[in-house]
C-alpha positions as CSV (number, residue, x, y, z in Angstrom):
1,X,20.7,-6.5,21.6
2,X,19.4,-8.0,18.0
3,X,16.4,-6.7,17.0
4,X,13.4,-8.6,16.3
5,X,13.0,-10.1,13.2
6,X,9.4,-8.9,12.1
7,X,9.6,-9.2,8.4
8,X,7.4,-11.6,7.9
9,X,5.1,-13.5,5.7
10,X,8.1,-15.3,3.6
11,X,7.5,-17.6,1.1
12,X,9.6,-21.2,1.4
13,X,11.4,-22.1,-1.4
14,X,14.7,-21.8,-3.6
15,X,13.1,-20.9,-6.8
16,X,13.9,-18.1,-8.6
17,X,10.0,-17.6,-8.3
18,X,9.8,-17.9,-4.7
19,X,12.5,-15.5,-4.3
20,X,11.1,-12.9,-7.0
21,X,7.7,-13.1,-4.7
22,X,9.7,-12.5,-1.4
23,X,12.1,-10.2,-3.2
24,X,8.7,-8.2,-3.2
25,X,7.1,-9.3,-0.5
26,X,3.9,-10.8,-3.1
27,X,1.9,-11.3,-0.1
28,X,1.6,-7.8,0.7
29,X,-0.2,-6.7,-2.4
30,X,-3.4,-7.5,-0.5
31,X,-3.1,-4.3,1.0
32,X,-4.0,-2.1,-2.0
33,X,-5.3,-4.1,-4.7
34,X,-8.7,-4.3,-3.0
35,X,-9.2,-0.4,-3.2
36,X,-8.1,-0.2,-7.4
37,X,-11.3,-2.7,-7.4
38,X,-13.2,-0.8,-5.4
39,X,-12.5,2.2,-7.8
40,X,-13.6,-0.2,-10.9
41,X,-16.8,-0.9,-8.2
42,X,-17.7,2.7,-8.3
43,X,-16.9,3.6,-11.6
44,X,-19.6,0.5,-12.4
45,X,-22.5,3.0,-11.5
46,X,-21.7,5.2,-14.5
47,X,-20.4,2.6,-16.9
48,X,-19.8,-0.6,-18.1
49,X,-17.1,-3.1,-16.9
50,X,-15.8,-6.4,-18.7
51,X,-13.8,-9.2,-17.4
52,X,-10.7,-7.7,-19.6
53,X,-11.2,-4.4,-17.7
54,X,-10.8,-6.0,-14.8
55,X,-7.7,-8.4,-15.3
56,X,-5.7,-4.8,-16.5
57,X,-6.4,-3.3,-13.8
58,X,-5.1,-6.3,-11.3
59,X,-1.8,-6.9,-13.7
60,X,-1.0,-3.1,-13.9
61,X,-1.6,-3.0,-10.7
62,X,0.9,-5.6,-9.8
63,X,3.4,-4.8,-12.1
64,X,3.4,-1.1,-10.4
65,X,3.5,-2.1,-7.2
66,X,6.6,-4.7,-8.5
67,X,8.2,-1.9,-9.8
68,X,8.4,0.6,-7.0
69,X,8.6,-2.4,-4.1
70,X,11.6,-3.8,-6.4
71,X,13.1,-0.3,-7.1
72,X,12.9,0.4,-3.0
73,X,14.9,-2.8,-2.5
74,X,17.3,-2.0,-5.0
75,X,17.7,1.8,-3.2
76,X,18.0,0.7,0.1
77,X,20.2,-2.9,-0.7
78,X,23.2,-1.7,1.5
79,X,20.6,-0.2,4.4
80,X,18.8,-3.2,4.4
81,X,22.7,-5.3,4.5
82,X,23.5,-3.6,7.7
83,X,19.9,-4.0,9.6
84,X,19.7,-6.8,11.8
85,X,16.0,-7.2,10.8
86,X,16.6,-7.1,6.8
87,X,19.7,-8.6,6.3
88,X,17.9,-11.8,4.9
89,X,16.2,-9.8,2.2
90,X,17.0,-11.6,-1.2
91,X,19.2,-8.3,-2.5
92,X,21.9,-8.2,0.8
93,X,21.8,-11.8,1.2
94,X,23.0,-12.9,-2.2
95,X,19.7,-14.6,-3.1
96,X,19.2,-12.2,-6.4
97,X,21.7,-10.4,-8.1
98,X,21.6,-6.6,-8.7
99,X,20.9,-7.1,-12.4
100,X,18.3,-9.9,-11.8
101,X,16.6,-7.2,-9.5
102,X,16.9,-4.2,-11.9
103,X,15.7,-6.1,-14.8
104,X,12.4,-7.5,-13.0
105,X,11.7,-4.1,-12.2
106,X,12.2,-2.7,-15.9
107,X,10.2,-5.1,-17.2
108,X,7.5,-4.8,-14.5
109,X,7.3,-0.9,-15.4
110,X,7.3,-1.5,-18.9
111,X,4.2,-4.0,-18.5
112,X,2.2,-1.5,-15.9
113,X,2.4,1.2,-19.3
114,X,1.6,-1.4,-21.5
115,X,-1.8,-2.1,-19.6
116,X,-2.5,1.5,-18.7
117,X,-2.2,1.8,-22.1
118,X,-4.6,-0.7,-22.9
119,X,-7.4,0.4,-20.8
120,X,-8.0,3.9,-22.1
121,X,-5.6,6.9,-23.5
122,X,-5.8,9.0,-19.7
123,X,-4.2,5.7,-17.9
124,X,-1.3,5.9,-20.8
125,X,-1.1,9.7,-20.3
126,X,-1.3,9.2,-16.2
127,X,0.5,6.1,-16.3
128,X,4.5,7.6,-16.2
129,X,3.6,10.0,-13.4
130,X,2.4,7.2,-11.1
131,X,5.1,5.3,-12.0
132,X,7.7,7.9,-11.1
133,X,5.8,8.8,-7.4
134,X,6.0,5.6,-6.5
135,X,9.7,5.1,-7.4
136,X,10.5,8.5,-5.9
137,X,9.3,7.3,-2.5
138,X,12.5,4.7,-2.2
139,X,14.5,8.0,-1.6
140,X,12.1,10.1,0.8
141,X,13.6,8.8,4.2
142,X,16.7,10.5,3.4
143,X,14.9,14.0,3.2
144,X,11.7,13.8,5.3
145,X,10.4,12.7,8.3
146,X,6.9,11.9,6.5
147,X,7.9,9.2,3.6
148,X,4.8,7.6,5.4
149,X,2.1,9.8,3.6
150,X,4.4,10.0,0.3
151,X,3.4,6.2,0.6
152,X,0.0,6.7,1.5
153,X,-0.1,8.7,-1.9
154,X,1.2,6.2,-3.9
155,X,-0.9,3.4,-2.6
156,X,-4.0,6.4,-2.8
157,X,-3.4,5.9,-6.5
158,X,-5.0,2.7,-6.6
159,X,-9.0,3.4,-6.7
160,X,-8.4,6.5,-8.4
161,X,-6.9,4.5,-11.4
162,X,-9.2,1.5,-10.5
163,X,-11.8,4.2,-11.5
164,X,-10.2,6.2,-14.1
165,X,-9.2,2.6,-16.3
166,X,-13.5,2.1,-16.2
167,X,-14.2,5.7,-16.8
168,X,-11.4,7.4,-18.7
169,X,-12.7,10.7,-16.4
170,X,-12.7,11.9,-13.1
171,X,-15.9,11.1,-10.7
172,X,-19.0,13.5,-10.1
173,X,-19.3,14.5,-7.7
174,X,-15.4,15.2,-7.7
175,X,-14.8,14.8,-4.0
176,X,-16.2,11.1,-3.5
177,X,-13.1,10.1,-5.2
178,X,-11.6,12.3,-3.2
179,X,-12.2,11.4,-0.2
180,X,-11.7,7.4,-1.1
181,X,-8.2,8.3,-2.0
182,X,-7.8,10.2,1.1
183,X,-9.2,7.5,3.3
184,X,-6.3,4.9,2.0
185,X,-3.9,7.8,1.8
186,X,-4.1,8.3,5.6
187,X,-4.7,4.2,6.5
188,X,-1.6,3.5,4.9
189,X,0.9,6.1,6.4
190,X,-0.6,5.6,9.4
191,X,-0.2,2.0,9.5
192,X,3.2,2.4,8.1
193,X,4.3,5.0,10.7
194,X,3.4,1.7,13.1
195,X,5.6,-0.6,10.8
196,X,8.2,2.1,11.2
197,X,8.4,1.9,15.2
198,X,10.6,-1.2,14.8
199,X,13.3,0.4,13.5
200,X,14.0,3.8,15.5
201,X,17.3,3.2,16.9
202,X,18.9,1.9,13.3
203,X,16.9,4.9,11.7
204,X,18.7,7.2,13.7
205,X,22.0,6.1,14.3
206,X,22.1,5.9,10.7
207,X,20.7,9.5,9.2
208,X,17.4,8.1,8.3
209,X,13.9,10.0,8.8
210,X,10.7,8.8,10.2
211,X,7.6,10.1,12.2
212,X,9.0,8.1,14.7
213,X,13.1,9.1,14.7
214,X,11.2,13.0,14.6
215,X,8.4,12.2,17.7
216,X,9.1,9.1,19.2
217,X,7.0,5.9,19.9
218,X,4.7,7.7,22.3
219,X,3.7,10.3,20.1
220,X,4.2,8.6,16.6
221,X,1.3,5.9,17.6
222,X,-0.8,9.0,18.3
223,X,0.0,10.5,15.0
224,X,-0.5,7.0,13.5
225,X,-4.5,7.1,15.3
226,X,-5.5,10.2,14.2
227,X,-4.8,9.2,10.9
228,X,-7.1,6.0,11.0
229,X,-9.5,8.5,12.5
230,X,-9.5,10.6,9.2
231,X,-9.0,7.1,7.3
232,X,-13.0,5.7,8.7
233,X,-14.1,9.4,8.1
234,X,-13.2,8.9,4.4
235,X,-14.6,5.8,4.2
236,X,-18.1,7.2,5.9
237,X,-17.8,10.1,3.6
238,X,-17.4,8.4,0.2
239,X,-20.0,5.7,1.1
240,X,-22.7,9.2,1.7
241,X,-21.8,10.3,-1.1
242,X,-21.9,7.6,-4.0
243,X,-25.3,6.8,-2.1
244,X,-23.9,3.6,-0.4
245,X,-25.7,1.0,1.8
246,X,-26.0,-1.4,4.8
247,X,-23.6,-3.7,3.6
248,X,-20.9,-1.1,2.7
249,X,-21.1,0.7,6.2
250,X,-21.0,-2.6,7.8
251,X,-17.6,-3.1,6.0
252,X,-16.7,0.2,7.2
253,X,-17.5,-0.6,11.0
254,X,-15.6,-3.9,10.9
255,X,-12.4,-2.1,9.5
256,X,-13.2,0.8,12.3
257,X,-13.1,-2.4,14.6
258,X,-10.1,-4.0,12.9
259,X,-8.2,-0.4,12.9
260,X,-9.2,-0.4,16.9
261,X,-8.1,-3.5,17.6
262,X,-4.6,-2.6,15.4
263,X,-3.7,0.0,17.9
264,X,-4.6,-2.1,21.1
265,X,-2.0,-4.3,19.2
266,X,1.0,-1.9,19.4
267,X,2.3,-0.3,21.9
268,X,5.1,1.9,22.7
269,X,6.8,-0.8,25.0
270,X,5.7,-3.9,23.4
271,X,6.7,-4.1,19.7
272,X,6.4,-8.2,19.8
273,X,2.8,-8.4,18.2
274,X,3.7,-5.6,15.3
275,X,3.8,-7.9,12.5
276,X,0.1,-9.3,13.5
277,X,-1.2,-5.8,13.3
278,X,0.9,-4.8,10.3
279,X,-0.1,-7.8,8.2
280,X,-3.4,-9.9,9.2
281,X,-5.2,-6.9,10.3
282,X,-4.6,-4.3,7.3
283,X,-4.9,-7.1,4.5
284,X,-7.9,-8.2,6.6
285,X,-9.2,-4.7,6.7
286,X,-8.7,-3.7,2.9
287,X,-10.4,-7.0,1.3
288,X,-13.4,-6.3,3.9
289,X,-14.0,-2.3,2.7
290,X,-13.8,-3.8,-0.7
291,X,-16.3,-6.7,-0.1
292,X,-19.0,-4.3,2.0
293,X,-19.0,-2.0,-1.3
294,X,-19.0,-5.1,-4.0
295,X,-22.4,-6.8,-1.9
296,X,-23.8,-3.4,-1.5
297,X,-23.3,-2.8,-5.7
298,X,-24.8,-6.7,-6.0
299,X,-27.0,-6.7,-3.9
Protein backbone atom coordinates (compact mmCIF):
# COMPACT_ATOMS: atom_id res chain seq x y z
CA UNK A 1 0.00 0.00 0.00
CA UNK A 2 1.14 3.80 -0.79
CA UNK A 3 1.76 5.67 2.03
CA UNK A 4 0.13 8.76 2.94
CA UNK A 5 1.32 11.78 1.57
CA UNK A 6 1.81 14.00 4.77
CA UNK A 7 4.24 16.49 3.62
CA UNK A 8 2.46 19.20 3.64
CA UNK A 9 2.08 22.97 3.66
CA UNK A 10 3.35 23.38 -0.24
CA UNK A 11 3.52 26.48 -1.74
CA UNK A 12 1.58 26.71 -5.48
CA UNK A 13 3.62 27.96 -8.03
CA UNK A 14 6.35 27.30 -10.81
CA UNK A 15 8.73 29.96 -9.86
CA UNK A 16 12.03 29.38 -9.07
CA UNK A 17 10.95 31.28 -5.79
CA UNK A 18 8.13 29.11 -4.98
CA UNK A 19 10.19 26.14 -5.50
CA UNK A 20 13.30 27.56 -3.42
CA UNK A 21 10.59 28.07 -0.47
CA UNK A 22 9.19 24.49 -0.77
CA UNK A 23 12.65 23.16 -1.59
CA UNK A 24 12.93 24.27 2.17
CA UNK A 25 9.82 23.94 3.28
CA UNK A 26 9.74 28.21 4.20
CA UNK A 27 6.69 27.66 6.06
CA UNK A 28 8.24 25.61 8.65
CA UNK A 29 10.64 28.24 9.96
CA UNK A 30 7.74 29.27 12.34
CA UNK A 31 8.81 26.66 14.44
CA UNK A 32 12.03 28.11 15.77
CA UNK A 33 12.28 31.60 14.85
CA UNK A 34 9.93 32.60 17.70
CA UNK A 35 12.47 31.15 20.40
CA UNK A 36 15.84 33.28 18.74
CA UNK A 37 13.30 36.30 19.57
CA UNK A 38 12.52 35.17 22.61
CA UNK A 39 16.35 34.93 23.44
CA UNK A 40 16.70 38.81 22.09
CA UNK A 41 13.36 39.20 24.68
CA UNK A 42 15.47 38.08 27.53
CA UNK A 43 18.63 39.48 26.74
CA UNK A 44 16.37 42.99 26.66
CA UNK A 45 16.51 42.91 30.56
CA UNK A 46 20.26 43.39 30.62
CA UNK A 47 20.72 45.42 27.48
CA UNK A 48 19.71 47.40 24.83
CA UNK A 49 18.11 46.16 21.48
CA UNK A 50 17.64 48.08 18.07
CA UNK A 51 15.61 47.38 15.09
CA UNK A 52 18.99 46.32 13.15
CA UNK A 53 19.54 43.84 16.07
CA UNK A 54 16.64 42.45 15.41
CA UNK A 55 16.40 42.07 11.51
CA UNK A 56 20.17 40.03 11.96
CA UNK A 57 18.96 37.88 14.12
CA UNK A 58 15.70 36.85 11.77
CA UNK A 59 18.00 36.81 8.44
CA UNK A 60 20.82 34.71 10.12
CA UNK A 61 18.43 32.90 11.36
CA UNK A 62 16.86 32.03 8.03
CA UNK A 63 19.71 31.72 6.18
CA UNK A 64 20.86 28.89 8.87
CA UNK A 65 18.05 27.18 8.93
CA UNK A 66 18.26 27.40 4.72
CA UNK A 67 21.48 26.03 4.86
CA UNK A 68 21.10 22.93 6.99
CA UNK A 69 17.18 22.23 5.61
CA UNK A 70 18.79 22.65 1.95
CA UNK A 71 22.03 20.56 2.84
CA UNK A 72 19.52 17.70 4.40
CA UNK A 73 17.69 17.62 1.00
CA UNK A 74 20.74 17.55 -0.90
CA UNK A 75 21.96 14.33 1.59
CA UNK A 76 19.01 12.43 1.50
CA UNK A 77 18.00 13.36 -2.59
CA UNK A 78 18.06 9.64 -3.56
CA UNK A 79 16.15 8.59 -0.03
CA UNK A 80 13.77 10.98 -0.53
CA UNK A 81 13.50 9.60 -4.76
CA UNK A 82 12.57 6.22 -3.55
CA UNK A 83 9.85 7.24 -0.65
CA UNK A 84 6.39 7.19 -1.73
CA UNK A 85 5.78 10.18 0.60
CA UNK A 86 8.88 12.47 -0.77
CA UNK A 87 9.22 11.69 -4.15
CA UNK A 88 7.65 15.11 -5.08
CA UNK A 89 10.31 16.98 -3.18
CA UNK A 90 11.81 19.58 -5.68
CA UNK A 91 15.54 17.65 -5.61
CA UNK A 92 14.04 13.86 -6.85
CA UNK A 93 11.46 15.26 -8.83
CA UNK A 94 13.52 17.30 -11.22
CA UNK A 95 12.09 20.72 -10.03
CA UNK A 96 15.85 22.06 -8.92
CA UNK A 97 18.91 20.87 -10.06
CA UNK A 98 21.76 19.59 -7.80
CA UNK A 99 23.77 22.70 -8.45
CA UNK A 100 20.82 25.09 -8.10
CA UNK A 101 20.38 23.36 -4.64
CA UNK A 102 24.12 23.40 -3.50
CA UNK A 103 24.62 26.89 -4.49
CA UNK A 104 21.38 28.27 -2.47
CA UNK A 105 22.83 26.58 0.39
CA UNK A 106 26.44 28.10 -0.02
CA UNK A 107 25.27 31.25 -0.28
CA UNK A 108 22.75 30.89 2.52
CA UNK A 109 25.73 29.80 4.87
CA UNK A 110 27.86 32.44 3.68
CA UNK A 111 25.08 35.15 4.61
CA UNK A 112 24.21 33.40 8.21
CA UNK A 113 28.40 34.23 8.96
CA UNK A 114 28.04 37.42 7.46
CA UNK A 115 25.29 38.50 9.96
CA UNK A 116 26.71 36.59 12.96
CA UNK A 117 29.39 38.59 12.19
CA UNK A 118 27.64 41.71 12.19
CA UNK A 119 25.97 41.43 15.51
CA UNK A 120 28.95 40.97 17.76
CA UNK A 121 32.53 39.18 17.51
CA UNK A 122 31.16 35.77 19.85
CA UNK A 123 28.24 35.12 17.01
CA UNK A 124 31.34 35.31 14.31
CA UNK A 125 33.40 33.07 16.59
CA UNK A 126 30.19 30.72 17.36
CA UNK A 127 28.80 31.18 14.08
CA UNK A 128 30.91 28.03 12.09
CA UNK A 129 30.19 25.59 14.85
CA UNK A 130 26.42 26.06 14.56
CA UNK A 131 26.61 25.96 11.20
CA UNK A 132 28.44 22.57 11.05
CA UNK A 133 25.80 20.88 13.85
CA UNK A 134 23.14 21.66 11.97
CA UNK A 135 24.62 20.36 8.64
CA UNK A 136 25.93 17.27 10.52
CA UNK A 137 22.44 16.23 11.47
CA UNK A 138 21.54 15.39 7.54
CA UNK A 139 23.81 12.31 8.21
CA UNK A 140 22.72 11.13 11.89
CA UNK A 141 19.93 8.60 10.71
CA UNK A 142 22.45 6.57 9.28
CA UNK A 143 24.28 6.08 12.70
CA UNK A 144 21.72 6.63 15.51
CA UNK A 145 18.46 5.98 16.49
CA UNK A 146 18.23 9.60 18.22
CA UNK A 147 18.87 12.18 15.18
CA UNK A 148 15.60 13.52 16.87
CA UNK A 149 17.51 15.31 19.86
CA UNK A 150 20.66 16.04 17.52
CA UNK A 151 17.72 18.14 15.94
CA UNK A 152 16.36 19.38 18.96
CA UNK A 153 20.02 20.77 19.56
CA UNK A 154 20.21 22.46 16.53
CA UNK A 155 16.94 24.07 16.69
CA UNK A 156 18.01 24.68 20.81
CA UNK A 157 20.53 27.04 19.17
CA UNK A 158 18.07 29.49 18.44
CA UNK A 159 17.35 31.64 21.78
CA UNK A 160 20.72 30.93 22.89
CA UNK A 161 22.11 33.03 19.87
CA UNK A 162 18.87 35.16 19.91
CA UNK A 163 20.45 36.12 23.26
CA UNK A 164 24.05 35.93 22.72
CA UNK A 165 23.64 38.45 19.23
CA UNK A 166 21.98 41.21 22.18
CA UNK A 167 24.51 40.34 24.81
CA UNK A 168 27.77 39.15 23.25
CA UNK A 169 27.82 36.89 26.78
CA UNK A 170 26.22 34.17 28.37
CA UNK A 171 23.02 34.76 30.88
CA UNK A 172 23.22 35.12 34.79
CA UNK A 173 22.02 33.22 36.19
CA UNK A 174 23.65 30.64 33.63
CA UNK A 175 20.95 27.94 33.88
CA UNK A 176 17.82 30.16 32.74
CA UNK A 177 19.38 29.97 29.40
CA UNK A 178 19.77 26.67 30.10
CA UNK A 179 16.91 25.50 30.65
CA UNK A 180 15.10 27.63 27.56
CA UNK A 181 17.47 25.76 25.33
CA UNK A 182 16.48 22.62 26.96
CA UNK A 183 12.82 23.18 26.80
CA UNK A 184 12.98 23.61 22.72
CA UNK A 185 15.69 20.93 22.72
CA UNK A 186 13.20 18.35 24.05
CA UNK A 187 9.75 19.97 22.14
CA UNK A 188 11.49 19.55 19.04
CA UNK A 189 12.75 15.94 19.11
CA UNK A 190 9.83 14.99 20.64
CA UNK A 191 7.61 16.32 18.13
CA UNK A 192 9.94 15.07 15.47
CA UNK A 193 10.01 11.52 16.94
CA UNK A 194 6.01 12.03 16.08
CA UNK A 195 6.81 13.24 12.44
CA UNK A 196 9.01 10.24 12.30
CA UNK A 197 6.17 7.55 12.92
CA UNK A 198 5.05 7.98 9.29
CA UNK A 199 7.87 6.55 7.94
CA UNK A 200 8.79 3.17 10.05
CA UNK A 201 8.38 0.64 7.47
CA UNK A 202 10.62 2.68 4.64
CA UNK A 203 13.08 3.54 7.61
CA UNK A 204 13.69 0.05 8.14
CA UNK A 205 13.58 -1.78 5.09
CA UNK A 206 16.06 0.62 4.08
CA UNK A 207 18.94 0.73 7.04
CA UNK A 208 17.68 4.01 8.43
CA UNK A 209 17.50 4.82 12.33
CA UNK A 210 14.73 6.36 14.34
CA UNK A 211 13.26 6.21 17.90
CA UNK A 212 10.59 4.66 16.21
CA UNK A 213 12.48 1.84 13.75
CA UNK A 214 14.48 1.14 17.58
CA UNK A 215 10.87 1.15 19.89
CA UNK A 216 8.08 1.18 17.79
CA UNK A 217 4.88 3.40 17.60
CA UNK A 218 3.66 2.31 20.99
CA UNK A 219 6.55 3.26 22.80
CA UNK A 220 8.10 6.01 20.62
CA UNK A 221 4.84 8.32 21.31
CA UNK A 222 5.62 7.66 24.97
CA UNK A 223 9.17 8.71 24.52
CA UNK A 224 7.83 11.55 22.34
CA UNK A 225 5.40 12.71 25.88
CA UNK A 226 7.91 12.59 28.26
CA UNK A 227 9.83 14.78 26.36
CA UNK A 228 7.03 17.59 26.13
CA UNK A 229 6.87 16.80 29.81
CA UNK A 230 10.52 18.04 30.31
CA UNK A 231 9.78 20.64 27.39
CA UNK A 232 6.63 22.70 29.80
CA UNK A 233 9.13 22.03 32.83
CA UNK A 234 11.69 24.20 30.98
CA UNK A 235 9.49 26.64 30.07
CA UNK A 236 8.11 26.88 33.88
CA UNK A 237 11.64 26.86 34.95
CA UNK A 238 13.07 29.65 32.78
CA UNK A 239 9.93 31.86 33.33
CA UNK A 240 10.97 31.47 37.67
CA UNK A 241 13.96 32.24 36.94
CA UNK A 242 14.27 35.48 34.68
CA UNK A 243 11.34 36.59 37.20
CA UNK A 244 8.51 36.19 34.57
CA UNK A 245 4.74 36.93 34.87
CA UNK A 246 1.04 36.22 34.27
CA UNK A 247 1.11 36.67 30.78
CA UNK A 248 4.25 34.51 30.13
CA UNK A 249 2.84 31.38 32.20
CA UNK A 250 -0.33 31.86 30.43
CA UNK A 251 1.61 31.26 27.26
CA UNK A 252 3.12 28.40 28.83
CA UNK A 253 -0.27 26.75 29.82
CA UNK A 254 -1.77 27.25 26.37
CA UNK A 255 1.33 25.45 24.75
CA UNK A 256 0.95 22.71 27.76
CA UNK A 257 -2.71 22.58 26.21
CA UNK A 258 -1.58 22.69 22.63
CA UNK A 259 1.31 19.87 23.44
CA UNK A 260 -1.83 17.84 25.10
CA UNK A 261 -3.97 18.20 22.56
CA UNK A 262 -0.84 17.15 19.90
CA UNK A 263 -0.66 13.79 21.51
CA UNK A 264 -4.51 13.15 21.57
CA UNK A 265 -3.76 13.91 17.79
CA UNK A 266 -1.48 10.87 17.09
CA UNK A 267 -1.90 7.74 17.68
CA UNK A 268 -0.17 4.55 17.12
CA UNK A 269 -3.03 3.21 14.77
CA UNK A 270 -4.20 6.40 13.31
CA UNK A 271 -1.42 8.34 11.51
CA UNK A 272 -4.20 10.36 9.28
CA UNK A 273 -4.24 13.65 11.46
CA UNK A 274 -0.13 13.74 11.81
CA UNK A 275 0.41 16.58 9.67
CA UNK A 276 -2.26 18.78 11.79
CA UNK A 277 -0.26 18.02 14.93
CA UNK A 278 3.06 18.33 13.30
CA UNK A 279 2.37 21.72 11.64
CA UNK A 280 -0.72 23.92 13.05
CA UNK A 281 -0.14 22.91 16.58
CA UNK A 282 3.87 23.29 17.03
CA UNK A 283 3.97 26.63 14.83
CA UNK A 284 0.90 27.51 16.96
CA UNK A 285 2.68 26.60 20.09
CA UNK A 286 6.18 28.40 19.42
CA UNK A 287 4.63 31.97 18.27
CA UNK A 288 2.37 31.65 21.58
CA UNK A 289 5.56 30.96 24.25
CA UNK A 290 7.12 33.82 22.39
CA UNK A 291 4.07 36.25 22.57
CA UNK A 292 3.28 35.35 26.53
CA UNK A 293 7.07 36.48 27.23
CA UNK A 294 7.06 39.63 24.67
CA UNK A 295 3.49 41.01 26.66
CA UNK A 296 4.93 40.02 29.94
CA UNK A 297 8.42 42.23 28.88
CA UNK A 298 5.74 45.16 27.55
CA UNK A 299 3.53 45.06 29.72
Amino acid sequence: MTAPRLDGQTLVGKSYLVGYANFVKLPHTVFALPFALLGVVYASWTAPISLRQVALVVIAFTAARFAAMGFNRIVDRHIDGINPRTQARELPAGKLSKGQAASAVVLSAVLFVLCAGMLNPLCLMLSPLALAWTLVYSYTKRFTSWSHLWLGTALAIAPVGGYLAITGSWSSPWWTLAALAIAVLTWVGGFDIFYALQDEDFDREHGLHSAVVLLGKTRSILVGKALHGVTILGLLAFGFGVGLGIIYYLGVAVAAVLLAWEHYLVRPKDLSRLDAAFFKMNGIISIVVFLGSLGDRLL
